[in-house]
N, C-alpha and C positions, 0 to 999 in steps of 0.2 A: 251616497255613502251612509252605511247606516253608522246607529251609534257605536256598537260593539267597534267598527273597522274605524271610526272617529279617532276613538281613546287609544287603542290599541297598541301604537307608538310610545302613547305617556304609560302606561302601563309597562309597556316591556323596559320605558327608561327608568321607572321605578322599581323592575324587578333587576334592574343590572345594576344602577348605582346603591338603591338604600339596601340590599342586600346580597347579592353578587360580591360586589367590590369593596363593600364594609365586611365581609365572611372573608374576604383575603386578607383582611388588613388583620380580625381578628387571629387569622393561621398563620400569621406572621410574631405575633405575639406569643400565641403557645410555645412556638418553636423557642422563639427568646426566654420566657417563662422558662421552659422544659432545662436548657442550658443552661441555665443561671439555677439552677435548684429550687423555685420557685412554682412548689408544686400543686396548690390548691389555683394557684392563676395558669399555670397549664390544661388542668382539668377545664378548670369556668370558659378559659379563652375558647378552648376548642372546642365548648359544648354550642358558645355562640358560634364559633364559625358554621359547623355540622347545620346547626339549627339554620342559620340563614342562607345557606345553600339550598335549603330543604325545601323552604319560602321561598326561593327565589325559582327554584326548578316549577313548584307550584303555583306561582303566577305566572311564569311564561306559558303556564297548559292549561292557564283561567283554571283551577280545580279551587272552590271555595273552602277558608278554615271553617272550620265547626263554631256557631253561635251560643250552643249547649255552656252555659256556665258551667257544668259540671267537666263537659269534655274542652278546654281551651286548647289553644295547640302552645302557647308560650312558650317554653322549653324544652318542653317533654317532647323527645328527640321520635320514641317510639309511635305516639301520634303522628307525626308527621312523616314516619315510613310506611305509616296502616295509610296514609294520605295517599301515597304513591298506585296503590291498588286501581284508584279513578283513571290514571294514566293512560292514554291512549297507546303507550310501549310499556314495556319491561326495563326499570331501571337493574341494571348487572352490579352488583357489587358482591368483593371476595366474602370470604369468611372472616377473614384477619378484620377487615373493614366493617364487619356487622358487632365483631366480639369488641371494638376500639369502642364504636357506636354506644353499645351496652354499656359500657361504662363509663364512658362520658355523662349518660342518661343517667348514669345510678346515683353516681359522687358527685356531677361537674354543678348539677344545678343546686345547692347548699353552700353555699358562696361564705358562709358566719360561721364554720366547723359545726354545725346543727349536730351534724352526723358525721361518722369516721370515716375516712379515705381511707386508697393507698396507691401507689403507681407500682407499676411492672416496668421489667426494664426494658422492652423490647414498643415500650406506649407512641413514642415519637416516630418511630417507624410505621406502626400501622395506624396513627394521625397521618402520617405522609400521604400512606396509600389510600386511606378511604377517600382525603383530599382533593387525590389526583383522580380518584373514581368517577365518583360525584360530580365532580366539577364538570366533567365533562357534559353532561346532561344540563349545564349553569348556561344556555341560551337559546333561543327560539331554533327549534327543530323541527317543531307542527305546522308549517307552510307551504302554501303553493306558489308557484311563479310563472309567470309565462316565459315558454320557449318554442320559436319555432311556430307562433298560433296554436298553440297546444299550453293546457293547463298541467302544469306536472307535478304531482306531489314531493315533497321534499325531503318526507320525514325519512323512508327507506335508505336514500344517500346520507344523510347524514349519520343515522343509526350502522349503514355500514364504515364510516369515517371511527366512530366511536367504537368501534366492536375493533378496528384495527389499532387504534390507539390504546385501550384494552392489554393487547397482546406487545406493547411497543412503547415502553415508558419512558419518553421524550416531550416535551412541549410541543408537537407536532400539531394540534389544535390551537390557536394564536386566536382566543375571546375577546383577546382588546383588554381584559382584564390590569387588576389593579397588582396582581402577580405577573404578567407580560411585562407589565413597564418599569418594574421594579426588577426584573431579571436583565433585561435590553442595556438597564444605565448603572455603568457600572461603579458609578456617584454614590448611587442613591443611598444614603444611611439605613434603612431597610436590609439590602440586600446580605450583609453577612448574615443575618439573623435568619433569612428564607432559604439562604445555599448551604449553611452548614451540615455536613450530613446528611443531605439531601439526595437518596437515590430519584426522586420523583421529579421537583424542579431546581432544574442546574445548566448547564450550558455547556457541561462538557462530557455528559453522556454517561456519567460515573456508573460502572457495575456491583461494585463492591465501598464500603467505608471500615473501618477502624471504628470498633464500638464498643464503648464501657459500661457495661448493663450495673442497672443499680435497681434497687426497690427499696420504697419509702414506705410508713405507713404512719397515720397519726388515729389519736383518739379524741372525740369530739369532748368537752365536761358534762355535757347532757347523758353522753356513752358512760361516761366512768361514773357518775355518781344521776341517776336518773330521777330521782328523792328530790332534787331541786323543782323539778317541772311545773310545779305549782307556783312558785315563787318567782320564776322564771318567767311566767307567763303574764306575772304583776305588771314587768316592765317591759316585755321584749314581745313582738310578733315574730309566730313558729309556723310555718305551711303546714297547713292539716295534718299531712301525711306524716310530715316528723310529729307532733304532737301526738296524734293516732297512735305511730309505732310508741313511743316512749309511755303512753296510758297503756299497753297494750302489756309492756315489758313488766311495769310496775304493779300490775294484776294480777298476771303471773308470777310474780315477783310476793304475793300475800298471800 
């Protein structure tokens, strides 16, 4: 057995528990977040979940993060969709699911109001569905198995499994996931939080919800008065990027 085939198990159980089944727990949050009006921890929640699906899809296909300090993969969600291109398939996801993405990317990682938000009201639905997109692709699909004395590749079966589920938004794929066993038990303190409004995962097949669109928007004090940054900077660390845009503002700004 070589090494690669050694590890390969603690690997794939490293890509299902620390980030698989921790990206469920954190989509379980958003959703509670999003319902409680709790909207900068909506954003954050679901930008970790996205993110560690991402991660998670990416170590199941061994495709390595970037060691570039300049390029990390940490949050930055669009990194780690440019990741997907190594892929040995074509991950499908909607439009709705790329535009949620987007903005999760933009607002979610500013966790300290760096920079101004705002939510749409239609956000926790297409957090649903890029979810339910994604997820699918969240476990070893790049394998072969013996049948038969015959070596057969796996990935086209499963990739058709996924293209069907696609078209058929039910739990129809059972991951073993930390969203499977929280929908199974109808105990679990979790679950109103994951079934609420939930055309994606639910258990009774729902077509349609009852839905009260709202949008929020806030202003960061860096936003409103940008004159501080210097003073700002005495006490508080700023991610480049905000720092950059706000020198950038304040130049144009003379």
């Amino acid at each position: 057995m070589s090494e690669k085939n050694k590890y390969d198990p603690y690997l794939n159980d490293f890509a299902t528990r620390s980030f698989r089944d921790t990206a469920d727990q954190d989509y379980i949050m958003a959703r509670s977040a999003y319902r409680f009006e709790l909207d900068a921890q909506f954003l954050w929640c679901g930008l970790q979940a996205i993110e560690k699906y991402i991660k998670a899809i990416l170590l199941y296909n061994r495709i390595p993060q970037p060691m570039k300090p300049e390029e990390p993969l940490r949050h930055n969600l669009s990194r780690g969709l440019k990741l997907f291109e190594q892929l040995p398939f074509c991950i499908r996801l909607s439009d709705t699911s790329y535009e949620i993405i987007q903005h999760l990317d933009t607002y979610g990682r500013f966790r300290y109001l760096d920079t101004p938000y705002f939510i749409r009201g239609d956000d926790l639905i297409k957090l649903d569905k890029a979810v339910w997109e994604i997820r699918l692709y969240c476990r070893v699909i790049n394998h072969q198995m013996k049948a038969g004395g015959e070596v057969v590749d796996m990935l086209p079966h499963h990739l058709a499994d996924i293209e069907h589920s696609l078209k058929d938004p039910k739990p129809a794929l059972d991951t073993g996931g930390e969203i499977e066993k929280i929908l199974s038990n109808k105990k679990h303190p979790a679950r109103p939080a994951l079934v609420w409004k939930n055309l994606f995962f639910n258990r009774h097949h729902r077509k349609t919800i009852k839905w009260r669109s709202r949008v929020h928007s806030v202003n960061s004090p860096l936003s409103l008065h940008p004159e501080i940054l210097e003073e700002v900077l005495k006490y508080v660390w700023l991610p480049g990027e905000v720092r950059r845009a706000y020198e950038k503002e304040l130049s144009e700004r003379q």
